[in-house]
mmCIF entry with sequence, helices, sheets and N, C-alpha, C, O atoms, coordinates in Angstrom:
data_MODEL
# 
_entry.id   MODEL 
# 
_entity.id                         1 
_entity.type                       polymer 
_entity.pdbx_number_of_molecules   1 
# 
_entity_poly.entity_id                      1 
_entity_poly.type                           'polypeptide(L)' 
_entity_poly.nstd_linkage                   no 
_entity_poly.nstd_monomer                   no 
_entity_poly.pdbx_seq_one_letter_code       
;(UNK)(UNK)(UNK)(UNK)(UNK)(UNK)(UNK)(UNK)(UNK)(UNK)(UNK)(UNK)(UNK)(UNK)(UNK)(UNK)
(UNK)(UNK)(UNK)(UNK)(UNK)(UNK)(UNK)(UNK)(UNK)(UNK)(UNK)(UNK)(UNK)(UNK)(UNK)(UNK)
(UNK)(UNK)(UNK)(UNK)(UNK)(UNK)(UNK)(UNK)(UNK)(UNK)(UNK)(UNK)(UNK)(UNK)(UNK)(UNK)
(UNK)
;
_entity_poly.pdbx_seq_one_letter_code_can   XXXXXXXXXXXXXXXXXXXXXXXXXXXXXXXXXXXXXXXXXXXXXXXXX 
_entity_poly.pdbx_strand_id                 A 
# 
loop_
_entity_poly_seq.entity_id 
_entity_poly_seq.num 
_entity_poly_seq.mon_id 
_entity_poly_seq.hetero 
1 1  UNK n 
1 2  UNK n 
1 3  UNK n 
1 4  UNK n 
1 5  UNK n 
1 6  UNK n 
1 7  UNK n 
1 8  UNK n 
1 9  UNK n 
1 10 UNK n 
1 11 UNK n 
1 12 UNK n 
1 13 UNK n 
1 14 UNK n 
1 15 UNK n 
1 16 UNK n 
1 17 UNK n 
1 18 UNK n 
1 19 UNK n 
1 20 UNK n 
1 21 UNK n 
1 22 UNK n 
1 23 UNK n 
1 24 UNK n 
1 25 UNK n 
1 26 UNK n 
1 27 UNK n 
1 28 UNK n 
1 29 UNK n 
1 30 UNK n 
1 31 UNK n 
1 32 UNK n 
1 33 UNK n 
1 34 UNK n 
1 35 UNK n 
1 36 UNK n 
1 37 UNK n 
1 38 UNK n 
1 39 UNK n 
1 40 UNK n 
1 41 UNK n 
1 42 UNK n 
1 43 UNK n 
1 44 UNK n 
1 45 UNK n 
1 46 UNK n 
1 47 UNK n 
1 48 UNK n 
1 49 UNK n 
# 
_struct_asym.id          A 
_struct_asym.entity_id   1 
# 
loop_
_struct_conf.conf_type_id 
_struct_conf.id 
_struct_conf.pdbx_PDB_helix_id 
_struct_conf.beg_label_comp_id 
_struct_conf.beg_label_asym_id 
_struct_conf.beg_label_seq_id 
_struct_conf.pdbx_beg_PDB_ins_code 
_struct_conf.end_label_comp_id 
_struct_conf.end_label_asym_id 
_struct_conf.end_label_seq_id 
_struct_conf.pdbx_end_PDB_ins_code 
_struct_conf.beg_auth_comp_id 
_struct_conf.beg_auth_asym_id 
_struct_conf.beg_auth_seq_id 
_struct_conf.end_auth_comp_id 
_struct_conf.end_auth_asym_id 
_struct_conf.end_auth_seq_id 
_struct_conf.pdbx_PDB_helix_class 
_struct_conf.details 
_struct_conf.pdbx_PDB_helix_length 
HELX_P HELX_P1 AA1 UNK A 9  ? UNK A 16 ? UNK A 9  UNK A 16 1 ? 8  
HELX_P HELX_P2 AA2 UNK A 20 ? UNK A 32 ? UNK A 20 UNK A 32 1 ? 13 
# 
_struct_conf_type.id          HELX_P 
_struct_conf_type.criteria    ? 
_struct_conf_type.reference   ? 
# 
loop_
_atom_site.group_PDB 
_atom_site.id 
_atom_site.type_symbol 
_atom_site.label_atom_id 
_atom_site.label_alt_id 
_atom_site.label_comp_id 
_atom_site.label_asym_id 
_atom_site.label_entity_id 
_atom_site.label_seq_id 
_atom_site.pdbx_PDB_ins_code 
_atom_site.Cartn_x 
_atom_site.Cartn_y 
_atom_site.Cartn_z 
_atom_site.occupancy 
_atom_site.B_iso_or_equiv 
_atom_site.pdbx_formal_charge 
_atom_site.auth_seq_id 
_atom_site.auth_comp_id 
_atom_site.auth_asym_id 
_atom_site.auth_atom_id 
_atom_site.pdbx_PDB_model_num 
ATOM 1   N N  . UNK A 1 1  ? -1.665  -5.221  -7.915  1.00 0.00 ? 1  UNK A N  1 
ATOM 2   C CA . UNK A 1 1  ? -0.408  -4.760  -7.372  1.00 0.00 ? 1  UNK A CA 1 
ATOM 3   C C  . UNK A 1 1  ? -0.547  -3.334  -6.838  1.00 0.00 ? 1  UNK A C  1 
ATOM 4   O O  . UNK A 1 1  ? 0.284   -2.977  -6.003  1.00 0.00 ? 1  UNK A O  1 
ATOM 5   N N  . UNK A 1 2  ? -1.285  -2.669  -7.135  1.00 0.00 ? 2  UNK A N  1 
ATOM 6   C CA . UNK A 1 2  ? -1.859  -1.227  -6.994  1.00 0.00 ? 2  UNK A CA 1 
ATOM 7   C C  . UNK A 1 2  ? -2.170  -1.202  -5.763  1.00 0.00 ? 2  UNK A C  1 
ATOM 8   O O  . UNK A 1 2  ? -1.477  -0.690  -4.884  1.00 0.00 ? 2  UNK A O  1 
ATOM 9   N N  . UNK A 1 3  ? -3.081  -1.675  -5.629  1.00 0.00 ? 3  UNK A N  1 
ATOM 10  C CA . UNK A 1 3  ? -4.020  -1.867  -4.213  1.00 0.00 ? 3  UNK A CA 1 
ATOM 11  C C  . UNK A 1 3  ? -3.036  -2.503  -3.254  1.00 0.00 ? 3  UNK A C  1 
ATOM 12  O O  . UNK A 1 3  ? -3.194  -2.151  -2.085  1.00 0.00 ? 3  UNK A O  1 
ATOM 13  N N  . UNK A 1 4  ? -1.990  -3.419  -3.502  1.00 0.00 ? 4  UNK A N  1 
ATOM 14  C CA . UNK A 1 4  ? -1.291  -3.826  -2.777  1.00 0.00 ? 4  UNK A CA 1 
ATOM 15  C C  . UNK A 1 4  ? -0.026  -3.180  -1.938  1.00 0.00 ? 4  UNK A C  1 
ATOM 16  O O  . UNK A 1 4  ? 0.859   -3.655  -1.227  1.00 0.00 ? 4  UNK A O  1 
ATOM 17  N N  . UNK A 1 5  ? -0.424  -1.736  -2.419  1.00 0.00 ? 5  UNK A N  1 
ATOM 18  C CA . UNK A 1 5  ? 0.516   -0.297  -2.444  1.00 0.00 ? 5  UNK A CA 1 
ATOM 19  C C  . UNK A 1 5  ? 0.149   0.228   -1.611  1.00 0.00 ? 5  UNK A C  1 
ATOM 20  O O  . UNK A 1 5  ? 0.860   0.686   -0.717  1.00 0.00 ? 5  UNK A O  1 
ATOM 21  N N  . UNK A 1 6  ? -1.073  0.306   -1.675  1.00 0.00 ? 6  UNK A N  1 
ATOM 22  C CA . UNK A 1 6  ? -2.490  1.126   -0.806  1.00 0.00 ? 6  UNK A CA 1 
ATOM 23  C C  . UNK A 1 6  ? -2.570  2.292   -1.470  1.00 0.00 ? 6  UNK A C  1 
ATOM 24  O O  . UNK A 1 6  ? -2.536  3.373   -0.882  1.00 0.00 ? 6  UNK A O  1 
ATOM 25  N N  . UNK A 1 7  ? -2.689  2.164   -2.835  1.00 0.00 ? 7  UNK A N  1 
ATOM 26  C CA . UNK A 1 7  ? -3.114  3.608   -4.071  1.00 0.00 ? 7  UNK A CA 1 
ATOM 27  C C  . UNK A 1 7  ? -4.856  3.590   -4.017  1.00 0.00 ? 7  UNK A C  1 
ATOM 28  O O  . UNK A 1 7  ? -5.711  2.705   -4.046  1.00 0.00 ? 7  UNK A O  1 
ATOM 29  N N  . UNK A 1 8  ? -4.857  5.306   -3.908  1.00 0.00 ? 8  UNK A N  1 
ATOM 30  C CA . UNK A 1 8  ? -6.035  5.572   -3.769  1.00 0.00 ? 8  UNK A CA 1 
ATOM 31  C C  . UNK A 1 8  ? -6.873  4.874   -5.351  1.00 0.00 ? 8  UNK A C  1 
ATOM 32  O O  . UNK A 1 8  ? -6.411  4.086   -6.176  1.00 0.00 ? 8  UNK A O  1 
ATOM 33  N N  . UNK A 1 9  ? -7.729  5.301   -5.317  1.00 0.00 ? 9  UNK A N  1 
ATOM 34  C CA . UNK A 1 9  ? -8.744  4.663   -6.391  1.00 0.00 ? 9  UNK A CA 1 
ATOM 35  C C  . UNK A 1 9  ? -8.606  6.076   -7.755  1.00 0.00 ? 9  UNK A C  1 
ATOM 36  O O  . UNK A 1 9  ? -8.867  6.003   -8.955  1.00 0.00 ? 9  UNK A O  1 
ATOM 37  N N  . UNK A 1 10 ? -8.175  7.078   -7.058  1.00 0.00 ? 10 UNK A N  1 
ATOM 38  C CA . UNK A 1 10 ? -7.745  8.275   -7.834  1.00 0.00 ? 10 UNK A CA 1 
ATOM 39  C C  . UNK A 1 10 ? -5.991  8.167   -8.569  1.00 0.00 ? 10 UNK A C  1 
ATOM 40  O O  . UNK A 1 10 ? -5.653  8.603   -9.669  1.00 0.00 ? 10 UNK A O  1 
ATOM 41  N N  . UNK A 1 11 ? -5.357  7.652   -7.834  1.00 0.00 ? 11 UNK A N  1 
ATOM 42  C CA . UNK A 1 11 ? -4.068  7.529   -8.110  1.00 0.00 ? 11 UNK A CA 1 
ATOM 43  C C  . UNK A 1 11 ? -3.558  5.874   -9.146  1.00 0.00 ? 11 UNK A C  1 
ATOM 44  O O  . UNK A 1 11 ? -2.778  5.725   -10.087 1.00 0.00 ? 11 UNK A O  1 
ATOM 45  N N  . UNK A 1 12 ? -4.487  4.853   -8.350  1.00 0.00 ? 12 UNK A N  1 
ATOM 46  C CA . UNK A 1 12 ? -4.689  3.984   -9.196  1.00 0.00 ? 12 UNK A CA 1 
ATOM 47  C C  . UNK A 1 12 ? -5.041  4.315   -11.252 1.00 0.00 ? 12 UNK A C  1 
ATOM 48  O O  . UNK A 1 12 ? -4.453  3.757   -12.179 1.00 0.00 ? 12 UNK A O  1 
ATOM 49  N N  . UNK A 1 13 ? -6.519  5.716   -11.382 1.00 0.00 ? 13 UNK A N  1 
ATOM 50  C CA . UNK A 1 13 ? -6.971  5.616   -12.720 1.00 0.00 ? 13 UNK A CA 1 
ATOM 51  C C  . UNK A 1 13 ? -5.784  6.765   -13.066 1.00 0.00 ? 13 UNK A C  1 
ATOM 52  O O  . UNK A 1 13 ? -5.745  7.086   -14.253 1.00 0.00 ? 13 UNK A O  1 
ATOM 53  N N  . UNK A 1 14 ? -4.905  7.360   -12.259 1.00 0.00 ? 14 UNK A N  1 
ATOM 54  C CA . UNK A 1 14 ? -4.247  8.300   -13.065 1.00 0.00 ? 14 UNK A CA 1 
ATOM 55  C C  . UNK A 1 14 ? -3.155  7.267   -13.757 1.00 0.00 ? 14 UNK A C  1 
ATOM 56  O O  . UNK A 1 14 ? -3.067  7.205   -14.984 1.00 0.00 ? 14 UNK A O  1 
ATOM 57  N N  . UNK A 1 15 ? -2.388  6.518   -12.947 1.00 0.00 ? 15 UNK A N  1 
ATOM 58  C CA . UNK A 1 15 ? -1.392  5.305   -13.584 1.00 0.00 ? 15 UNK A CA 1 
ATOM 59  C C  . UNK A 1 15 ? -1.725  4.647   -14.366 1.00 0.00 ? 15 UNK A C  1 
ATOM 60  O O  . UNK A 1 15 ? -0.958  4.078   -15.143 1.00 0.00 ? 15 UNK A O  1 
ATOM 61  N N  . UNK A 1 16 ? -3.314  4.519   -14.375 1.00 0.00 ? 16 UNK A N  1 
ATOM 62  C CA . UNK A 1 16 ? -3.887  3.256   -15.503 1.00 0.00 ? 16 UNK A CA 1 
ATOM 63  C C  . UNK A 1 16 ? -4.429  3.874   -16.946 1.00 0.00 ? 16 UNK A C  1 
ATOM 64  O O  . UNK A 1 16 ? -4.765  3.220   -17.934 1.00 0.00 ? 16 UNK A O  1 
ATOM 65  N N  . UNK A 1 17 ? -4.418  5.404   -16.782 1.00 0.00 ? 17 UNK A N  1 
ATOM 66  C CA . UNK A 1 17 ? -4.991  5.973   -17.652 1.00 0.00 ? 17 UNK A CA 1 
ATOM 67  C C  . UNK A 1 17 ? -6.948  5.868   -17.766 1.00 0.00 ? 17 UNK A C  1 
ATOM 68  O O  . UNK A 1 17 ? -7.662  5.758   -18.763 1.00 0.00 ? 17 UNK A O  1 
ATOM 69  N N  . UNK A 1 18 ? -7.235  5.942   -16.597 1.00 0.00 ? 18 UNK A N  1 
ATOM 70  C CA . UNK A 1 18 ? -8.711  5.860   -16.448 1.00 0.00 ? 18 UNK A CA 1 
ATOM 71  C C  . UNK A 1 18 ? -9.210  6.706   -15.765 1.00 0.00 ? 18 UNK A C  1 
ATOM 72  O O  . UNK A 1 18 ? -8.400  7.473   -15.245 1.00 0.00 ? 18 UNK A O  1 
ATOM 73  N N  . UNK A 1 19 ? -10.623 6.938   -15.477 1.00 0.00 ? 19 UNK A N  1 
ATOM 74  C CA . UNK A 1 19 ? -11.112 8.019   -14.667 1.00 0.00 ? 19 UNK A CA 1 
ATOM 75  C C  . UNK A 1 19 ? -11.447 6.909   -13.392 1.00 0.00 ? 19 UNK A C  1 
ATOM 76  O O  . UNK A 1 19 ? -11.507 5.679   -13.394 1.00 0.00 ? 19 UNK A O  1 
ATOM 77  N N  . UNK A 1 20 ? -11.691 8.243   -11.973 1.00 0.00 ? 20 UNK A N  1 
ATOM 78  C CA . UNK A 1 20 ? -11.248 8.032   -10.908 1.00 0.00 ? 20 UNK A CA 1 
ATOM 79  C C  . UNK A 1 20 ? -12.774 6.511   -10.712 1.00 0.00 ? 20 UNK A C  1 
ATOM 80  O O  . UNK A 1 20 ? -12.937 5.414   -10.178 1.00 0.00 ? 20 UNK A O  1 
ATOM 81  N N  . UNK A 1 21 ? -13.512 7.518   -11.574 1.00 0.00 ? 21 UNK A N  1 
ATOM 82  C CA . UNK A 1 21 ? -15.330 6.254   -11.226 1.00 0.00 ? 21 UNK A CA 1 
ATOM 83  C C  . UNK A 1 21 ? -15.178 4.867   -11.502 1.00 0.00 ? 21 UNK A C  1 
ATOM 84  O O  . UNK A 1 21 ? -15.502 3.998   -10.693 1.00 0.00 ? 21 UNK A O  1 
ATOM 85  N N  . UNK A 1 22 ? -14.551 4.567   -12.959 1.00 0.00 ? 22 UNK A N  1 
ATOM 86  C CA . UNK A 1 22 ? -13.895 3.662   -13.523 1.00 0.00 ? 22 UNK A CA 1 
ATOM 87  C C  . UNK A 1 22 ? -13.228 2.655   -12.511 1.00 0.00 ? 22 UNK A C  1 
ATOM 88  O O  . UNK A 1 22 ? -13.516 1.481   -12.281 1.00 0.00 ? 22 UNK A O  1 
ATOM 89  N N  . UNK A 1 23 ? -12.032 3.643   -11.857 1.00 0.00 ? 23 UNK A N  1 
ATOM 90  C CA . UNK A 1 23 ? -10.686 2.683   -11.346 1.00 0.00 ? 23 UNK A CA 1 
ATOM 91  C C  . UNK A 1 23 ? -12.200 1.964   -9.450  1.00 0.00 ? 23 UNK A C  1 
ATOM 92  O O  . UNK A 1 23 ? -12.422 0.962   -8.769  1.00 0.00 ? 23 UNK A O  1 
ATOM 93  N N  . UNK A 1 24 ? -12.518 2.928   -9.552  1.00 0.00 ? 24 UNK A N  1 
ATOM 94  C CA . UNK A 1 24 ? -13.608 2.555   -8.074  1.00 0.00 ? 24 UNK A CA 1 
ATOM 95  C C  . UNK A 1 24 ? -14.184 1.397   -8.434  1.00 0.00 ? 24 UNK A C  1 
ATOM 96  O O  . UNK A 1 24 ? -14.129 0.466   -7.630  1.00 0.00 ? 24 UNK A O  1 
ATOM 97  N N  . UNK A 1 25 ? -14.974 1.183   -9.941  1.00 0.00 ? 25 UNK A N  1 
ATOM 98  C CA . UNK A 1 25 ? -15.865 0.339   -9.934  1.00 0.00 ? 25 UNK A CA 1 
ATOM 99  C C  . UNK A 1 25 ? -14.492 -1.059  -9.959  1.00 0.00 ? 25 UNK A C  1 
ATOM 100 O O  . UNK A 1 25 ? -14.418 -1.982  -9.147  1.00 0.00 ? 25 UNK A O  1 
ATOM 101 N N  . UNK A 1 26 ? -13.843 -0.883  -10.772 1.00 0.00 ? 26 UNK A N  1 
ATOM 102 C CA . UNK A 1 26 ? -13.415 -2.261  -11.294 1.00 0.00 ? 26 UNK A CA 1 
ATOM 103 C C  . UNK A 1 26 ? -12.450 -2.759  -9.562  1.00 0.00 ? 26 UNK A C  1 
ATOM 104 O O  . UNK A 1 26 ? -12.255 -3.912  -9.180  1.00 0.00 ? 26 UNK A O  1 
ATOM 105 N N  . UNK A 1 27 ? -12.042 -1.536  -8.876  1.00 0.00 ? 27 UNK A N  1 
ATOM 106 C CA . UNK A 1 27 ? -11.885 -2.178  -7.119  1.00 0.00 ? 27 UNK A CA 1 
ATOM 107 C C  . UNK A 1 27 ? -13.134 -2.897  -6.421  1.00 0.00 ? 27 UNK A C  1 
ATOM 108 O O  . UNK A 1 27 ? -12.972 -3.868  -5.682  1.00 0.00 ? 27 UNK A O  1 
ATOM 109 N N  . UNK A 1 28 ? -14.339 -2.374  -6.697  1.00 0.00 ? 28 UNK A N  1 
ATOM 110 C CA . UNK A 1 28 ? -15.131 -2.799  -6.431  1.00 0.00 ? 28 UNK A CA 1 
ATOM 111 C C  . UNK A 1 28 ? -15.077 -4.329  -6.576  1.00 0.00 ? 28 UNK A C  1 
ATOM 112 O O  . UNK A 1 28 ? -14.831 -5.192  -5.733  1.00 0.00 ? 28 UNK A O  1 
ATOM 113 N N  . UNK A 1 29 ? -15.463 -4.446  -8.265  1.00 0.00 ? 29 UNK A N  1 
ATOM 114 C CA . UNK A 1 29 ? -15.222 -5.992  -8.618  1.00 0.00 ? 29 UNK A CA 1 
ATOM 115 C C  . UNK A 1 29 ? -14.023 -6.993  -8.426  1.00 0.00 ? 29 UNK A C  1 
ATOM 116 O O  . UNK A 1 29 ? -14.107 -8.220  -8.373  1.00 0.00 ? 29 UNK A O  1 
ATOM 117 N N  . UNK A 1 30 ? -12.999 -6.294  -8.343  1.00 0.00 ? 30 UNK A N  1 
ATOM 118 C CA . UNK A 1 30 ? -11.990 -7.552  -7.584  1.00 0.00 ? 30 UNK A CA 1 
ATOM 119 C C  . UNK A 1 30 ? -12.272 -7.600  -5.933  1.00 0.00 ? 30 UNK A C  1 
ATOM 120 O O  . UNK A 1 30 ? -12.130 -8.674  -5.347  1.00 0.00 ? 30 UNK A O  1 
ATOM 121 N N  . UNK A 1 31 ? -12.638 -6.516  -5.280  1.00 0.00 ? 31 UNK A N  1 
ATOM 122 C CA . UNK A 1 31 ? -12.974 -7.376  -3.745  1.00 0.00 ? 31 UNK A CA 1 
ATOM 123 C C  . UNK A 1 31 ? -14.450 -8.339  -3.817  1.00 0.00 ? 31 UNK A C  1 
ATOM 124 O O  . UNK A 1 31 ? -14.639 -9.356  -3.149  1.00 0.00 ? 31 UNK A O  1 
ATOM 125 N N  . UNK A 1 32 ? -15.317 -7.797  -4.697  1.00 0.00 ? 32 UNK A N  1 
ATOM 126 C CA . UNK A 1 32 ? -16.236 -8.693  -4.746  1.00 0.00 ? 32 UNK A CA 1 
ATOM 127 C C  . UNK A 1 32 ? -15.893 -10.276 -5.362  1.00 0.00 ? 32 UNK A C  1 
ATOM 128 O O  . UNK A 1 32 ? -16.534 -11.223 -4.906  1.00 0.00 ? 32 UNK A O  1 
ATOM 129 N N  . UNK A 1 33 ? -15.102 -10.444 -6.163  1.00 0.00 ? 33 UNK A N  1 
ATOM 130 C CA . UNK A 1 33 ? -14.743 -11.703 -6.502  1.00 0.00 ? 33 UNK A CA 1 
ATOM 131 C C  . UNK A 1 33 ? -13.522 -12.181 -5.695  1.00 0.00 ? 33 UNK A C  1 
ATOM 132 O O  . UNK A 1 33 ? -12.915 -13.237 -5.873  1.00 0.00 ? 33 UNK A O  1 
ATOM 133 N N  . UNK A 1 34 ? -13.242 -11.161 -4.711  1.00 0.00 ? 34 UNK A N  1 
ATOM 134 C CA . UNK A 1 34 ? -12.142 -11.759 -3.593  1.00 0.00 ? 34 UNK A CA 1 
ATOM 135 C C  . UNK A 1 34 ? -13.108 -12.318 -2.241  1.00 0.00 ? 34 UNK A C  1 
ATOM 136 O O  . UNK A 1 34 ? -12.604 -12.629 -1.162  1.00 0.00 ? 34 UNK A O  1 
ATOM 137 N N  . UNK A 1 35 ? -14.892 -12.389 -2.596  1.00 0.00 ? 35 UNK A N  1 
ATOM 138 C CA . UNK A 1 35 ? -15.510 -12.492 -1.194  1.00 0.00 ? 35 UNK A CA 1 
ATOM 139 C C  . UNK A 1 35 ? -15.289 -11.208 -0.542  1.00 0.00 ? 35 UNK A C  1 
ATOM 140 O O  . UNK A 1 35 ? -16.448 -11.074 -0.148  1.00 0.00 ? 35 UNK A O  1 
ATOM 141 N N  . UNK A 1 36 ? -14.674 -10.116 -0.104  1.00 0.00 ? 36 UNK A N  1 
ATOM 142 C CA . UNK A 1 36 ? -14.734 -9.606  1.282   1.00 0.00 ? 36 UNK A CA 1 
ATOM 143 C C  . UNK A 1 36 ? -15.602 -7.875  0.072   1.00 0.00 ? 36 UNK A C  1 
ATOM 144 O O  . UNK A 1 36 ? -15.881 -7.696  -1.113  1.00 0.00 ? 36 UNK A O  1 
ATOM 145 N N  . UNK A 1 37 ? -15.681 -7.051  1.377   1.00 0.00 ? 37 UNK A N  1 
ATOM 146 C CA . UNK A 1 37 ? -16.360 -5.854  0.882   1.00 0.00 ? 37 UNK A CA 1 
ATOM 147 C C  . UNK A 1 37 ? -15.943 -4.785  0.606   1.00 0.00 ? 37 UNK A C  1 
ATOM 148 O O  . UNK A 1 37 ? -16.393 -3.955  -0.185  1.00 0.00 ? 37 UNK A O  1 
ATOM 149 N N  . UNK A 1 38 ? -14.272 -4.727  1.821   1.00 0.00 ? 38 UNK A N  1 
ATOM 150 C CA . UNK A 1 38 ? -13.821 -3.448  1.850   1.00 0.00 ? 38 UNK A CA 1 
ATOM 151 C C  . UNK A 1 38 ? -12.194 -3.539  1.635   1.00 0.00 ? 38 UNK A C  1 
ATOM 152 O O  . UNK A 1 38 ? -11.869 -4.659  2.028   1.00 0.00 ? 38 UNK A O  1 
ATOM 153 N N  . UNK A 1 39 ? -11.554 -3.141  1.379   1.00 0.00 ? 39 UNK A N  1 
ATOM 154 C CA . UNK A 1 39 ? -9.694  -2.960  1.840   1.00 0.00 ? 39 UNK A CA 1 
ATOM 155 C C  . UNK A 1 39 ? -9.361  -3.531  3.010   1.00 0.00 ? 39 UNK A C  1 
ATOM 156 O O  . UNK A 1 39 ? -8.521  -4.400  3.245   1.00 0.00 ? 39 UNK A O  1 
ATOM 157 N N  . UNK A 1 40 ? -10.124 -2.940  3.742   1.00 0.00 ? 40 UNK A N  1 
ATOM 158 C CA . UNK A 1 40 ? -9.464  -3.341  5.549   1.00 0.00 ? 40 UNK A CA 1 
ATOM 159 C C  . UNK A 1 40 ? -9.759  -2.347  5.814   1.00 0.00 ? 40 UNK A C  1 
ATOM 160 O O  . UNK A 1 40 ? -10.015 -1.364  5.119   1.00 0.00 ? 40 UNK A O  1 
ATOM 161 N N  . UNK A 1 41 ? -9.748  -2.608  7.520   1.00 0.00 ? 41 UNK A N  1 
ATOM 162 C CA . UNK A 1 41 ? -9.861  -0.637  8.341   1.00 0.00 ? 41 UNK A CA 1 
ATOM 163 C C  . UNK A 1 41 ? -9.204  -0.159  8.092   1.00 0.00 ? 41 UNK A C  1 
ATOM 164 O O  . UNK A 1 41 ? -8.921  0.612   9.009   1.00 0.00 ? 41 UNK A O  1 
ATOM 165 N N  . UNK A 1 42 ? -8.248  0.037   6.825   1.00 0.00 ? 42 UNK A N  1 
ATOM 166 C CA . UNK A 1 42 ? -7.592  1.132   6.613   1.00 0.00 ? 42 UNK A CA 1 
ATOM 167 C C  . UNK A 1 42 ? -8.364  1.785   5.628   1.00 0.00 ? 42 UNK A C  1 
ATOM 168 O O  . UNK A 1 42 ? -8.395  3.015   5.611   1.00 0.00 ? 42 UNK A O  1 
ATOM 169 N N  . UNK A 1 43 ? -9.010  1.090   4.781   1.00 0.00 ? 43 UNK A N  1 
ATOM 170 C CA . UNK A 1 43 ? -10.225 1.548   3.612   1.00 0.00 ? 43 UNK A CA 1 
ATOM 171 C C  . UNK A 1 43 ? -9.323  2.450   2.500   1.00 0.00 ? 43 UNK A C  1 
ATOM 172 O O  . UNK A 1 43 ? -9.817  3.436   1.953   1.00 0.00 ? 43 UNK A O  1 
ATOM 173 N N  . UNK A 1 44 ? -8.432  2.157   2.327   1.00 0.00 ? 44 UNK A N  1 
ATOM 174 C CA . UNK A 1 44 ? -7.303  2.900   1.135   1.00 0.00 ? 44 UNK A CA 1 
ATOM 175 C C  . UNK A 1 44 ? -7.910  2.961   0.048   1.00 0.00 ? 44 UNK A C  1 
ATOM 176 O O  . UNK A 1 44 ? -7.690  3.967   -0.627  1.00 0.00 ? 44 UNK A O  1 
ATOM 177 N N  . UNK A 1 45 ? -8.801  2.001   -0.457  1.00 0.00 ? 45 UNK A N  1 
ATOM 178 C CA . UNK A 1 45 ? -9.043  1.517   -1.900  1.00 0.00 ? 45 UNK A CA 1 
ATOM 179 C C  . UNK A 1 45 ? -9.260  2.616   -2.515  1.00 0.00 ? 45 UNK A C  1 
ATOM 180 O O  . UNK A 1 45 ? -8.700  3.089   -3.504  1.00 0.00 ? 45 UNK A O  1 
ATOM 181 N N  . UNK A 1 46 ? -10.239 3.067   -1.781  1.00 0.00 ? 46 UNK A N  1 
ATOM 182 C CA . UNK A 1 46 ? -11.225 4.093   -2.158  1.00 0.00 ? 46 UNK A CA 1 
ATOM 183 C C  . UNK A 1 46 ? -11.335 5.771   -1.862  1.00 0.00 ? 46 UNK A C  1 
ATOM 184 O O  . UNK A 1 46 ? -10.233 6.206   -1.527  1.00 0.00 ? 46 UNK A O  1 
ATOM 185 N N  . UNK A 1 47 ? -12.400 6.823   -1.903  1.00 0.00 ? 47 UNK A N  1 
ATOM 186 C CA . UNK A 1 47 ? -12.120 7.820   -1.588  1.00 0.00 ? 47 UNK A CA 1 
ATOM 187 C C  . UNK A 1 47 ? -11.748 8.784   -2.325  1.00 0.00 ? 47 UNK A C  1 
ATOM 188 O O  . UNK A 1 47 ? -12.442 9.535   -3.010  1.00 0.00 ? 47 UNK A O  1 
ATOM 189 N N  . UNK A 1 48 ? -10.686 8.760   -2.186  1.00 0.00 ? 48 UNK A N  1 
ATOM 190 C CA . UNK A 1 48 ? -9.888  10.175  -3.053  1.00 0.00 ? 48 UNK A CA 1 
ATOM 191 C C  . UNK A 1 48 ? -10.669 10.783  -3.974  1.00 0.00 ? 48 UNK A C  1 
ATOM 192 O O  . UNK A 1 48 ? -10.654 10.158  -5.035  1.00 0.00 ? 48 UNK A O  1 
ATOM 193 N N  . UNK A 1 49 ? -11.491 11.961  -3.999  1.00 0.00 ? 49 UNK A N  1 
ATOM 194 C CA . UNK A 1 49 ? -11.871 11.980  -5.861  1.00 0.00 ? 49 UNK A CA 1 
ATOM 195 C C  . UNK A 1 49 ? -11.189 13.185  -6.486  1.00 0.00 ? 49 UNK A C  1 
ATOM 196 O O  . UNK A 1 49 ? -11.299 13.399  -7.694  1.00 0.00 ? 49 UNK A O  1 
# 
């Protein structure tokens, strides 16, 4: 639901109570088990540190 916001990967571990490396990897693993690689050309997922 996060990602579906377009929350950075920094703003995502502050809401979740995690660090920013953390909230990156586990984005990582839901697009990898979604098949694709990235967010979209908007590339939101990620970034922020």
């Amino acid at each position: 639901m996060l990602l579906a916001h377009a929350l950075t990967a920094a703003r995502i571990g502050r809401r979740l109570g995690i660090t920013t490396c953390n909230a990156n990897k586990r984005i990582e693993n839901i697009y990898r088990k979604l098949g694709t690689a990235t967010a979209g050309p908007k590339g939101s997922a990620g970034g922020e540190s």
